[in-house]
C-alpha positions in Angstrom: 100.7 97.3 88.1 97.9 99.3 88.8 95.1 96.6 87.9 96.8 94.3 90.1 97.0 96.7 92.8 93.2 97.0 91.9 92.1 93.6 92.1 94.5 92.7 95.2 92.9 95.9 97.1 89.7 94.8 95.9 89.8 91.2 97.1 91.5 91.9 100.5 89.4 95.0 101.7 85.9 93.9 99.8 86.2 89.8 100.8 86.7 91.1 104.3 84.6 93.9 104.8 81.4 92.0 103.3 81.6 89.9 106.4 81.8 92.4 109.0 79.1 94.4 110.6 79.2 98.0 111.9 79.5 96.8 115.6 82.4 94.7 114.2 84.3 97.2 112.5 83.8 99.8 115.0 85.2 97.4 117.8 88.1 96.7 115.5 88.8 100.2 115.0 88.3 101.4 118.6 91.1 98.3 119.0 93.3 99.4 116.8 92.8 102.9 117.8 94.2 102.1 121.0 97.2 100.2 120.0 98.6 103.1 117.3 98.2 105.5 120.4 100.5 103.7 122.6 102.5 103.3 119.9 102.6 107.1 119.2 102.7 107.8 123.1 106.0 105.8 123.8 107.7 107.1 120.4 110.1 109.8 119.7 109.8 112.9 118.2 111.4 112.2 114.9 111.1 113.9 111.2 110.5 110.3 110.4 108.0 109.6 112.6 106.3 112.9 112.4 105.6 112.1 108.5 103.9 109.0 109.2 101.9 109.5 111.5 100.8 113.0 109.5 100.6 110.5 106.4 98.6 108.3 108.4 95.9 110.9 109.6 96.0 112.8 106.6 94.7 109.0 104.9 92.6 108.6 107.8 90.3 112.0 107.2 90.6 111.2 103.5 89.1 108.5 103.7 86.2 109.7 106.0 85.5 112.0 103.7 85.1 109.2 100.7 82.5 107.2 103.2 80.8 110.5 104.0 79.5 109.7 100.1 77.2 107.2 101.6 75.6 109.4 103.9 74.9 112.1 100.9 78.1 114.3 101.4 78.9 115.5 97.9 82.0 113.3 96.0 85.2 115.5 95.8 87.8 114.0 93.8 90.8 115.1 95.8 94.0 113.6 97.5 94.8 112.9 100.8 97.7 115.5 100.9 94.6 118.1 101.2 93.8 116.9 104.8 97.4 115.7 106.2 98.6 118.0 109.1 101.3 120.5 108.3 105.0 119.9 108.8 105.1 122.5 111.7 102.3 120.4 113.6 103.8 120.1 117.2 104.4 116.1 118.0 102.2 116.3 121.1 99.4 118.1 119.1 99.9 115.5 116.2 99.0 112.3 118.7 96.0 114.6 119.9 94.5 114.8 116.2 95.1 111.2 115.6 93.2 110.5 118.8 90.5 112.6 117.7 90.8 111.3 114.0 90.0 108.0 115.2 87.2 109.4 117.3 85.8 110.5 113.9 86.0 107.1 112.1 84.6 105.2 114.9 81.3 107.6 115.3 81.2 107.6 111.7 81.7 103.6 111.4 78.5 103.3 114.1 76.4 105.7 111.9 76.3 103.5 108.7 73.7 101.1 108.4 73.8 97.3 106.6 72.9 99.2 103.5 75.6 102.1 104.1 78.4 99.7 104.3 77.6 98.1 101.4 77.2 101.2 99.1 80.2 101.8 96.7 82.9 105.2 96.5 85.8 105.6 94.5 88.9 105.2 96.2 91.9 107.0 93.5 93.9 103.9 93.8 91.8 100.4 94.2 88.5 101.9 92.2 85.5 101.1 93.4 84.8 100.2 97.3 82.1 99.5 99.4 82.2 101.6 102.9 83.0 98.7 105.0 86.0 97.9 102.6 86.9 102.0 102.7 87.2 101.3 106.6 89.2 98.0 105.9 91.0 99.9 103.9 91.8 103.1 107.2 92.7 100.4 109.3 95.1 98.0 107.6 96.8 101.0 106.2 97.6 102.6 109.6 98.4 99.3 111.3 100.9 99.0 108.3 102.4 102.5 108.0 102.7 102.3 112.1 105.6 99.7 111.6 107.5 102.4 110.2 107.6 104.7 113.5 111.3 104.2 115.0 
């Protein structure tokens, strides 16, 4: 299962993300951004809710951490669990650190050059990606996991 989840990741993040620019994938995650925010905004506070959207920022900084790589951050082999808020996280101070979360991935996403985006980092699940796929990657998965907020 895992090498099909491999090569499926692979082919849906890479095949993508080798077609985008920066400008492009910052505009798609400043979208997106946007959308899972009102989203956020209008829902209630749930335990259910309250573990996604912690699962989805804890992903989120994850994941800029794995494309910090390709700036010359230092490679820390770690799991997402490391940077998900904790459970007692207020629900109006969780929608604040998403917002600022985003924030993050959006002045990282206009920092990397051509070269950057095309420069490879492990991800613990789908192996090897470029940058652009790693942000791909950020933004199908909380677009996803936002379907799950009741």
């Amino acid at each position: 299962m895992d090498v099909i989840r491999r090569t499926v990741g692979r082919y849906v993040f890479e095949r993508q993300g080798a077609a985008k620019t920066a400008t492009q994938l910052t505009d798609m995650l400043e979208r997106s951004g946007r959308e899972l925010t009102m989203r956020f905004q209008h829902a209630p506070q749930t335990e259910q809710n309250h573990r996604v959207v912690t699962h989805i920022i804890g992903i989120e900084k994850w994941s800029q951490m794995r494309i910090q790589v390709v700036q010359g951050a230092p490679f820390r082999d770690d799991e997402y669990d490391l940077y998900r808020p904790p459970r007692n996280t207020s629900w109006d101070d969780l929608k604040s650190i998403f917002e600022q979360t985003r924030r993050e991935t959006v002045a990282l996403t206009q920092g990397l050059s051509a070269a950057q985006l095309a420069q490879r980092v492990r991800h613990n699940s789908y192996g090897e990606m470029t940058a652009a796929a790693w942000l791909l990657y950020i933004n199908l998965h909380s677009n996803l996991e936002s379907w799950r907020i009741r």
